[in-house]
C-alpha distance (Angstrom), angle and dihedral (degrees) to the residues before:
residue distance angle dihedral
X1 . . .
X2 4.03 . .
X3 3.56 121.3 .
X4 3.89 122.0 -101.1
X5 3.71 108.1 -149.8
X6 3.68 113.6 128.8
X7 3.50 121.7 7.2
X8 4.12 123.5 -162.6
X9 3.57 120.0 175.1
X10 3.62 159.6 110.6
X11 3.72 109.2 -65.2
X12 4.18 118.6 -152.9
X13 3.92 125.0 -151.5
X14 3.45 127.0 -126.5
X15 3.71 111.1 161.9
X16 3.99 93.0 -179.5
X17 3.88 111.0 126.0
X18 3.60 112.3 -148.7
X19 3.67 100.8 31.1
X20 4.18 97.6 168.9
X21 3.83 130.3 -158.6
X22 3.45 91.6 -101.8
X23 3.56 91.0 58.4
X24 4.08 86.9 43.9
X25 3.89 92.9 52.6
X26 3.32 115.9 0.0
X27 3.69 121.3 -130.4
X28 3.97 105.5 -103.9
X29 3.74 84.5 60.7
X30 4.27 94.4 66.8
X31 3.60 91.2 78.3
X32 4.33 83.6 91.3
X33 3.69 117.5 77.5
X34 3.84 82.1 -174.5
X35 3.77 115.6 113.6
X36 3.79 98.4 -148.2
X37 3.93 130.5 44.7
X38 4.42 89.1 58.6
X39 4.03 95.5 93.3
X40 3.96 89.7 89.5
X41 3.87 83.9 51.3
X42 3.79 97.8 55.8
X43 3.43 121.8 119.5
X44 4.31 81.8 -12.3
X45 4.10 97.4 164.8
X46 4.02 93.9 50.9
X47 3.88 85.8 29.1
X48 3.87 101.6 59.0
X49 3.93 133.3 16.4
X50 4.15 122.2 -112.4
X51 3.61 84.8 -85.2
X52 4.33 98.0 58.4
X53 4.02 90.7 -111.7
X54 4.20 115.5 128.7
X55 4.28 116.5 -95.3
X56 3.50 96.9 -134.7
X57 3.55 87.2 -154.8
X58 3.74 91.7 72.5
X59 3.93 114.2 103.0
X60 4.25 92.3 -127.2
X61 3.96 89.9 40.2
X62 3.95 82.1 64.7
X63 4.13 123.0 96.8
X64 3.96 87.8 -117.4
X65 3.62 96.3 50.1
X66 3.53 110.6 40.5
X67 3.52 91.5 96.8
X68 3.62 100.0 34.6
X69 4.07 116.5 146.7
X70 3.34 105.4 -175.3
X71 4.14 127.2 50.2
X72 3.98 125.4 -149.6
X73 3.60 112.4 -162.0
X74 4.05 156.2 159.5
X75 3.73 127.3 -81.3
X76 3.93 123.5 -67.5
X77 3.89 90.0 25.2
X78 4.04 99.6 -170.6
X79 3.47 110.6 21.8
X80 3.76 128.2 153.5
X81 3.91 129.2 47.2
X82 3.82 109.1 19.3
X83 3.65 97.1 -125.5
X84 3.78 117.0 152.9
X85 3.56 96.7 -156.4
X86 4.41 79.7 87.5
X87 3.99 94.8 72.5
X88 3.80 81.0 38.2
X89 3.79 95.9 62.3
X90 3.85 96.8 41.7
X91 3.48 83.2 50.7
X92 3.90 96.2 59.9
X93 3.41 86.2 34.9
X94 4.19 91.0 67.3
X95 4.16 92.5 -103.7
X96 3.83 116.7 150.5
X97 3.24 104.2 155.8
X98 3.94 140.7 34.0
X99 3.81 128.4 -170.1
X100 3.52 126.1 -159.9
X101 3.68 146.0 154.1
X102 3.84 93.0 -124.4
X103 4.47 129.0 -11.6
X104 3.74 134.7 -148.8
X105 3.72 110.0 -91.1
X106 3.92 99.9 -121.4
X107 4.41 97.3 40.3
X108 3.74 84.9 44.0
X109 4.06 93.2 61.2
X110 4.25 86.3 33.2
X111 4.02 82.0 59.3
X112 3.73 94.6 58.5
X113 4.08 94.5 39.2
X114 4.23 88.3 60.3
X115 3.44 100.1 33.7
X116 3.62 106.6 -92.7
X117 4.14 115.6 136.8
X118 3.71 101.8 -144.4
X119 4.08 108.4 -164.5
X120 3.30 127.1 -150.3
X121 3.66 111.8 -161.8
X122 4.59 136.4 152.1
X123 3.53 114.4 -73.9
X124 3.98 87.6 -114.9
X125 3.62 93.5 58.1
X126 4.16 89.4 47.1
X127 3.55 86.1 47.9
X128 4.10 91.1 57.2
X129 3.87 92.0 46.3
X130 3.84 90.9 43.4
X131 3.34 88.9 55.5
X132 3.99 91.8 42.8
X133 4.03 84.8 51.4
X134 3.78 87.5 56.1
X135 3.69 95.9 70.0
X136 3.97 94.1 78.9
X137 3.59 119.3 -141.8
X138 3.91 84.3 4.7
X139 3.61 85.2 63.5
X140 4.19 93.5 93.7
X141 3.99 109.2 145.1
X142 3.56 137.0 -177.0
X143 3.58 129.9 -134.7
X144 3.92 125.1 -173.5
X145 3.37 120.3 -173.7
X146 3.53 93.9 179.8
X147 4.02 96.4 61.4
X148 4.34 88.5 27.0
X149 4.23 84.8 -121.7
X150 3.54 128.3 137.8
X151 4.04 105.4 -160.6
X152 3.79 117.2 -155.4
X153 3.98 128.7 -146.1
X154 3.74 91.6 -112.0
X155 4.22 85.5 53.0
X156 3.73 102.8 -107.6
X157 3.76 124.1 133.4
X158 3.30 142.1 -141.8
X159 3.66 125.8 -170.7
X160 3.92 122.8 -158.3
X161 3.73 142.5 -175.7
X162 3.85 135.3 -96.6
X163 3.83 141.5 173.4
X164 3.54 100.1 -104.9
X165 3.97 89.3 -136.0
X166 3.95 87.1 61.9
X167 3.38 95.2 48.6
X168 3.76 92.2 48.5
X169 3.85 90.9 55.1
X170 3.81 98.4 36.4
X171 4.06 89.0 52.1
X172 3.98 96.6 47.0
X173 4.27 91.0 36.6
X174 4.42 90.9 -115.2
X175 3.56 109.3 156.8
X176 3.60 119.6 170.8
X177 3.60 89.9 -77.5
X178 3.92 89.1 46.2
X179 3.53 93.3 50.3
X180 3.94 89.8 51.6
X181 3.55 89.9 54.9
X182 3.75 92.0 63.8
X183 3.50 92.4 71.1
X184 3.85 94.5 53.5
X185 3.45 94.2 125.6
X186 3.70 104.1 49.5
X187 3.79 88.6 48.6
X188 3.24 90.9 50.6
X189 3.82 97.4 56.1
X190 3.13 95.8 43.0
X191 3.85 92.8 60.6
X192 3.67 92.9 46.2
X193 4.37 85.4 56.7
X194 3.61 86.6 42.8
X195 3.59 87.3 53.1
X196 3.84 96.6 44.3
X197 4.11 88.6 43.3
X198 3.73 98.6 44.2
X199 3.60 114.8 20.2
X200 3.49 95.0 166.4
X201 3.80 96.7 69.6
X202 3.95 91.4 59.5
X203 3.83 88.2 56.4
């Protein structure tokens, strides 16, 4: 998993609340258990019309938001089925970052296991960056983990919270995997008694 440490980008508005994982990645896309190859899928029935060609009026259809990495939206951002193909396909897509007011349960811990920082923050301060996301290409934010700041393009700042735990994993890229991994060592010595003990289970 790649780091998260400092985060600079162009940030995209979507003011919906309730935006689902269905709406996210739509359901005829879950036949994958592939974590890459979904970013063309994301958001695909706003994204494209019945016939597969763009909506322009969908915010990353747009010029300024085509290469957005970091989302600003309504309340309950991923609700709905608790697939984890949704952090995978913002992911692909290029997104690092989500802000909301408040998250599903289950995408807001899939965030944090692939590298997504999902922040939590008052609806006054999501209404300033919204509105900072609304200026287009303009719309360049900075997110650092490290100090827990989000810095704006006019200069303002606005700190937020995180389980130090998630923060530890998200800035040295451990997922669960990751954080297995650590322990190499110890697992691996205790194999090589198990072995030594109890030959016969390694036959």
């Amino acid at each position: 998993m790649d780091k998260f440490t400092q985060l600079t980008g162009v940030a995209a508005p979507m003011p919906e609340i309730n935006i689902d994982t269905d709406r996210i990645i739509p359901k005829n896309y879950l036949k994958t258990i592939k974590r890459t190859g979904l970013g063309t899928a994301a958001f695909a029935e706003v994204r494209y019309d019945e016939n597969g060609k763009e909506n322009p009026d969908f915010v990353l259809n747009k010029p300024a938001y085509r290469k957005a990495q970091i989302l600003v939206t309504g309340e309950n951002f991923g609700c709905g089925s608790s697939r984890e193909h949704a952090p995978w396909a913002l992911l692909d897509f290029g997104i690092r970052c989500v802000i909301s007011p408040s998250f599903a349960d289950i995408f807001y811990n899939n965030c944090f296991k692939n590298g997504i920082l999902p922040i939590k923050l008052p609806q006054e301060d999501v209404d300033k960056l919204m509105d900072d996301a609304g200026r287009g290409a303009n719309a360049v934010i900075t997110v650092d983990l490290e100090k827990q700041e989000i810095r704006g393009p006019d200069g303002g700042v606005v700190k937020f919270d995180i389980d130090p735990f998630r923060k530890h994993c998200l800035l040295n890229g451990l997922d669960d995997i990751g954080l297995t991994l650590q322990h190499e060592k110890q697992i691996s010595d205790y194999e090589s008694r198990q072995n030594a003990d109890k030959p016969w289970l390694a036959a």
